[in-house]
BAMI-988620 format. One line per field, with one value per residue (C-alpha): residue number from 1; y, x negated, z. Coordinates in steps of 0.2 Angstrom, whole numbers. Layout:
<nodes>
pos NUM, ...
c2 Y, ...
c1 X, ...
c3 Z, ...
</nodes>
This chain:
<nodes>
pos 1, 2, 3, 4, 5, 6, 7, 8, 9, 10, 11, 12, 13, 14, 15, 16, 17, 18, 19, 20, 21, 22, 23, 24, 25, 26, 27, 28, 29, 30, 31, 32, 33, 34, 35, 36, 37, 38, 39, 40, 41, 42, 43, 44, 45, 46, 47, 48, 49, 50, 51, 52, 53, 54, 55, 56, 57, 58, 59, 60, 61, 62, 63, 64, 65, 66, 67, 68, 69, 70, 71, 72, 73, 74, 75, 76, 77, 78, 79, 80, 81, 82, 83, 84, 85, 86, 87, 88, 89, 90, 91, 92, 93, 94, 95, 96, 97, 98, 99, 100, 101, 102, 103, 104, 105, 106, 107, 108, 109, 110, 111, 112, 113, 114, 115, 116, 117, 118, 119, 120, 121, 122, 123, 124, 125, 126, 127, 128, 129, 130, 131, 132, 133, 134, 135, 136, 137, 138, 139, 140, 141, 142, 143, 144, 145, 146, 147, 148, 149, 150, 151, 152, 153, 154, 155, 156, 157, 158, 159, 160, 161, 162, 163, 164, 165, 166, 167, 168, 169, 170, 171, 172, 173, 174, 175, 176, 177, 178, 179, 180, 181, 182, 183, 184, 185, 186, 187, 188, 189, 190, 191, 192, 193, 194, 195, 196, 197, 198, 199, 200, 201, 202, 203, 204, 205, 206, 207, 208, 209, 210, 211, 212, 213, 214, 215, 216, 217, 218, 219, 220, 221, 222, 223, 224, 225, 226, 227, 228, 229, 230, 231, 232, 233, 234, 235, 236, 237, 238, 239, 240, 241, 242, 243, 244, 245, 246, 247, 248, 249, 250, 251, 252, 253, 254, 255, 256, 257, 258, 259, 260, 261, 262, 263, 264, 265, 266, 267, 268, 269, 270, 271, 272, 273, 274, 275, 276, 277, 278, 279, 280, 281, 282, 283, 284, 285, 286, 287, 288, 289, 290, 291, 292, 293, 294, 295, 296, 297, 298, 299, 300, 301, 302, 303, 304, 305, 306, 307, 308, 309, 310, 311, 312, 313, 314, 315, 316, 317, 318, 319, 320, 321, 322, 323, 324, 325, 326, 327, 328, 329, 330, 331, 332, 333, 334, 335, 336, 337, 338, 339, 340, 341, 342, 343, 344, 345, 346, 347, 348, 349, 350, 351, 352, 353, 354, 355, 356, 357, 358, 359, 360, 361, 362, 363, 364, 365, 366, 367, 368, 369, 370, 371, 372, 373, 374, 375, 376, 377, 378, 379, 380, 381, 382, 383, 384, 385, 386, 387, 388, 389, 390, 391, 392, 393, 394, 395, 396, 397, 398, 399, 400, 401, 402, 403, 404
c2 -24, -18, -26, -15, -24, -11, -14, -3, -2, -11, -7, -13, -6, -22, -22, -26, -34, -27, -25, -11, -18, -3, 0, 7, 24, 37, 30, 35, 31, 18, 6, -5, -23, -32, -54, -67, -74, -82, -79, -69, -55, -67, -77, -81, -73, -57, -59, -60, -46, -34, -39, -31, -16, -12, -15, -3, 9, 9, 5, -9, -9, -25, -32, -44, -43, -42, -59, -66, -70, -61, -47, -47, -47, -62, -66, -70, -54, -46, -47, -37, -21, -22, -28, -11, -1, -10, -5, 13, 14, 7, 18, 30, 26, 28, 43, 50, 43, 43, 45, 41, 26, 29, 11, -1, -23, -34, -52, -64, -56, -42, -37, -35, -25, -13, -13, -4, 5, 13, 28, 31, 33, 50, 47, 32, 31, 15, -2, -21, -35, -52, -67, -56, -59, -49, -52, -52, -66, -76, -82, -92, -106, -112, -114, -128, -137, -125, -111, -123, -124, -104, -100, -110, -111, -91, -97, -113, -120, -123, -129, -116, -119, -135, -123, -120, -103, -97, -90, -81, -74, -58, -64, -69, -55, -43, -49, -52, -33, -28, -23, -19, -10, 9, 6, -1, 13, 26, 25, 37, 27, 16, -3, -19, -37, -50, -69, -86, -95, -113, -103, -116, -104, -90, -93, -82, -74, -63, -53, -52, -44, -32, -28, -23, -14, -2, 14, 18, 15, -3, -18, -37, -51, -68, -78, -90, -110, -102, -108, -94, -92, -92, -106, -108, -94, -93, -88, -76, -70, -68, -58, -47, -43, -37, -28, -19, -15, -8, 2, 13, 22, 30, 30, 43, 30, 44, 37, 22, 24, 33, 26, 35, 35, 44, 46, 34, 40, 49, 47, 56, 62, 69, 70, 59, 71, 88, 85, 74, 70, 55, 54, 44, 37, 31, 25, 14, 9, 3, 11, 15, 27, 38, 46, 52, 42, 46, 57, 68, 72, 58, 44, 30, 24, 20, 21, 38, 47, 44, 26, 25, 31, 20, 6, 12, 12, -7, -15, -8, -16, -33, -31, -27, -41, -54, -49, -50, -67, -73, -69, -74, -92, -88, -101, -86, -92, -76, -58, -45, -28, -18, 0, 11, 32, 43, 63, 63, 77, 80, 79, 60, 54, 50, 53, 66, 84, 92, 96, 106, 106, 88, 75, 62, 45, 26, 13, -4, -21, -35, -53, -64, -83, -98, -109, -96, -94, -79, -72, -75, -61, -50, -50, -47, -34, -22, -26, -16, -2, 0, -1, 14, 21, 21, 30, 44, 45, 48, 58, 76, 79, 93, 95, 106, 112, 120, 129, 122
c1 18, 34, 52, 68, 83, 97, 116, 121, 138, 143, 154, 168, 167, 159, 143, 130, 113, 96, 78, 64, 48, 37, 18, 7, 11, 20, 25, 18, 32, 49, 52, 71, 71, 85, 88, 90, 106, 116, 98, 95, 85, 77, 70, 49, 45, 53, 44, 30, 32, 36, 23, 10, 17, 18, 0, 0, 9, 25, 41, 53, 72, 79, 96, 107, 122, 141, 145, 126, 116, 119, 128, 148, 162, 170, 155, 170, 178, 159, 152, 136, 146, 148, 132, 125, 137, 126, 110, 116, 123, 108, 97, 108, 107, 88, 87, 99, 89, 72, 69, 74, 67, 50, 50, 64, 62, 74, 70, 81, 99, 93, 81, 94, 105, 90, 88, 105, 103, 88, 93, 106, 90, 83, 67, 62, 47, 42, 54, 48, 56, 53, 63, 76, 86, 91, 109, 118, 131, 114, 117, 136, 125, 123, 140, 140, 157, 164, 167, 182, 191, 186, 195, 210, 213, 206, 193, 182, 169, 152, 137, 123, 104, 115, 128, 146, 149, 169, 168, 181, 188, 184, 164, 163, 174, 161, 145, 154, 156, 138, 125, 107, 100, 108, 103, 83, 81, 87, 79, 64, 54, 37, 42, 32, 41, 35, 39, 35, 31, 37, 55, 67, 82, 78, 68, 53, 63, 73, 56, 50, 69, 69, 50, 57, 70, 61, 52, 37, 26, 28, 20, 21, 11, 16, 15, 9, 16, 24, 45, 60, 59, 41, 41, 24, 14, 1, 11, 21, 3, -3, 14, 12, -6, -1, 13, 1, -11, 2, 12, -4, -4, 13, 16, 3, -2, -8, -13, -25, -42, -52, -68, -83, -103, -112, -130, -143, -142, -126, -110, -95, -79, -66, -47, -38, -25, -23, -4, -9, -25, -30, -49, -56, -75, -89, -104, -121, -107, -92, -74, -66, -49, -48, -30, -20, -5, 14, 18, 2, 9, -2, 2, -9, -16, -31, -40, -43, -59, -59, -55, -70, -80, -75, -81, -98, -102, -93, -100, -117, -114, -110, -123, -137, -130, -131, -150, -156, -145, -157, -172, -169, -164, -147, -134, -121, -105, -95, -96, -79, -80, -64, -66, -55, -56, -50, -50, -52, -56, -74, -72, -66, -82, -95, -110, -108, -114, -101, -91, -76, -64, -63, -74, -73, -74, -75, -70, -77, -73, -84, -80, -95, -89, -101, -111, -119, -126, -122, -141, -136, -121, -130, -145, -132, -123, -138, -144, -127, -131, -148, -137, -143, -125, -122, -140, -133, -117, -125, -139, -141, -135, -139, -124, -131, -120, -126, -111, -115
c3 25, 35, 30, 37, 33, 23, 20, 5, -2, -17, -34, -26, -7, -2, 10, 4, 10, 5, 11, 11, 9, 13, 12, 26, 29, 16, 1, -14, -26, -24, -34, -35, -38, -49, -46, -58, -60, -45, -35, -21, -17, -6, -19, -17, -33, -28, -12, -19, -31, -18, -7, -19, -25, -5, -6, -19, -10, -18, -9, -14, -11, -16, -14, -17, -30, -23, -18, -19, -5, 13, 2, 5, -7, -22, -33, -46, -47, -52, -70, -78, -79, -59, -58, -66, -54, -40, -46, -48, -30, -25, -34, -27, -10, -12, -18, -4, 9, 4, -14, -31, -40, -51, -54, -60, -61, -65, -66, -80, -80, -68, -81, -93, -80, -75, -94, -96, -82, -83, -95, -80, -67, -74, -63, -66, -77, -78, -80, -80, -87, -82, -90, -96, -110, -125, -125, -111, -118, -117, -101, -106, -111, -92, -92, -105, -108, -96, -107, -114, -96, -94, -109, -106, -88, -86, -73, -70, -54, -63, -56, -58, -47, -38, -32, -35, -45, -51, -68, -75, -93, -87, -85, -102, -111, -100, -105, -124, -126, -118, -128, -125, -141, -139, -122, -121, -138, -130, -110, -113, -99, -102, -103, -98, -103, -97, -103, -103, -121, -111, -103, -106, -98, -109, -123, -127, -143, -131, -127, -143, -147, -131, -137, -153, -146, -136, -143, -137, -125, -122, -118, -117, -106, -109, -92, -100, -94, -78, -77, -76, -59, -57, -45, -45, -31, -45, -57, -45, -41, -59, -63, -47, -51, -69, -63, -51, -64, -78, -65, -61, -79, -77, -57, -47, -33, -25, -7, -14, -9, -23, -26, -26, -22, -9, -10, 0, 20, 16, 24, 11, 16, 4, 6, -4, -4, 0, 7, 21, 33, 22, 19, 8, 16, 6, 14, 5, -8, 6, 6, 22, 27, 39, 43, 58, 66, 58, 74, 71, 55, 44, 35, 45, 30, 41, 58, 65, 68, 85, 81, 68, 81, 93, 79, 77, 98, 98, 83, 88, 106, 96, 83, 100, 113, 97, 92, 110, 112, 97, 102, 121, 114, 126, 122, 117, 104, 101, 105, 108, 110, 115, 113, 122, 121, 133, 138, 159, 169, 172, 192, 190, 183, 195, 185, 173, 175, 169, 185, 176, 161, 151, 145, 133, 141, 132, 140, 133, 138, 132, 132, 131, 125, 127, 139, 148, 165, 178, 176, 155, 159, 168, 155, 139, 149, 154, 134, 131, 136, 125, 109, 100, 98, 115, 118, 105, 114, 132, 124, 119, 100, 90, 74, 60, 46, 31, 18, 1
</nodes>
């Protein structure tokens, strides 16, 4: 997975710091990312989150809230209502650079924020929940005894994740007058909550009342024991292999390998899609990719033909040198094979009998690792060159294609 890092600007002017986590080649869909409370988009279960969906395909931009994390401006002066004017701009920003979010997560109060935004994203399909709370207002019980001083001073410093935070009036009155129901009721988009039954920092009631909420198609995994911030990598893991699974029914992952079973002896072929070189390859039941690099015009989803071919000649050098090690008792640990391919003009190879135009020329390398004597080398090197892939390759070859 690639990582570019991505400044966007905020509500209030203020830069702010993001990351693209971006699959292998083209992207089959994006997908914006919302943090928890006073976290960062940094955090390891957001990490983690993205991480697979990049493995899917799908594109993540995640960033971090004004005044939060790497991102500038006065985390005091923001509130949920700014909060949703990030995620706008950010969806924004994607959809002028690249494109528009399919796919919208928020995680504990940035689930409730992607919640009220999500109506705003007209092509989004698809939004995940994760710890989110029902009510905004929810999250005024971290303040505790706080909300006193907030009330009658205007502001207060309190302690949130063993951090100092300034909450003002204006946080309170904000999240006080914001409500979730006309918005989750009327987004239009397939909904997935997710929640854990043992969430002591917002209780498992909050999904069942965003669940309730929501028209539609909808659905709700618990996580199970797992903590708010899914400290835990399994439970990080076990979130991220759900969210992959549910995405696929409403996002077209469109560059995944499709799985499919050639005949015995039969090496198939098929474009995974029509728009790019992608090739899906299926051979005695194994899945391969073949594509084109970026600056071919392909997506680099896989190795290339050339590439593949290059494979075949090395593994059967490997495959060869190892059998003749076996039965020769040679003291052989490891075998390497660097394949290398190249067009040269005919008149710079010594022993071809083509004596104009271009050839095609493989170079190959092999690194032989163990206690082996010079007469050992020399013995594993000559077996090289009876490897039956590099007999074909030097041989004559007849190609016979039939229409069907």
């Amino acid at each position: 997975m690639k990582t570019e890092r991505h400044e966007l600007t905020g509500h209030d002017g203020s830069t702010l710091a993001a990351r693209l986590d971006l699959p292998t080649g083209k992207p089959a869909a994006y997908a914006l990312f919302a943090h928890c409370f006073t976290c960062s988009k940094d955090i390891p279960a957001a990490r983690r989150i993205a991480q697979r969906l990049a493995s899917l395909g799908i594109a993540v931009l995640r960033f971090d809230f004004t005044g939060l994390g790497h991102s500038d401006g006065e985390f005091a002066n923001t509130n949920f209502s700014s909060n949703i004017e990030d995620l706008l701009l950010a969806a924004n920003y994607l959809r002028e650079n690249y494109e528009a979010p399919q796919l919208l997560i928020g995680h504990s109060l940035g689930g409730a924020a992607i919640l009220a935004a999500a109506g705003k994203v007209p092509e989004a399909k698809a939004v995940i929940s994760i710890g989110a709370p029902a009510d905004p207002h929810h999250v005024a019980h971290n303040f505790g005894q706080k909300i006193e001083s907030i009330e009658t001073g205007g502001q207060a410093d309190v302690q949130l994740g063993g951090r100092t935070f300034t909450i003002k009036q204006q946080f309170l009155d904000d999240i006080s007058q914001s409500a979730l129901e006309p918005e989750i009721a009327s987004m239009k988009k397939a909904l997935l909550v997710l929640h854990a039954p043992l969430d002591k920092t917002v209780e498992l009631d909050n999904a069942a009342r965003i669940f309730q909420m929501a028209k539609h198609p909808k659905s709700f995994v618990t996580l199970d024991d797992a903590d708010h911030l899914l400290t835990n990598p399994k439970d990080a893991e076990y979130a991220s292999d759900i969210i992959a699974a549910w995405v696929q029914k409403y996002i077209n992952v469109s560059l995944l390998p499709k799985l499919m079973n050639a005949p015995e002896g039969i090496v198939r072929v098929s474009e995974a899609n029509p728009d790019s070189f992608t090739q899906d390859i299926s051979a005695a039941g194994h899945h391969l990719i073949a594509d084109e690099p970026e600056n071919y015009g392909g997506d680099f989803l896989g190795a290339t033909p050339y590439q593949l071919v290059s494979a075949g000649l090395g593994a059967c050098t490997s495959m060869t040198i190892r059998m003749y090690a076996k039965r020769k008792k040679i003291p052989l640990e490891h075998v390497q094979v660097d394949i290398s391919h190249d067009k040269i003009h005919a008149t710079d190879c010594e022993h071809c009998e083509q004596t104009t135009g271009k050839i095609d020329q493989f170079t190959r390398k092999i690194i032989l690792t163990g206690d082996l004597s010079e007469e050992d080398r020399q013995r594993l090197l000559a077996i090289a060159d009876k490897c039956p892939v590099h007999r074909t390759l030097e041989g004559e070859v007849n190609i016979k294609t039939d229409l069907i």
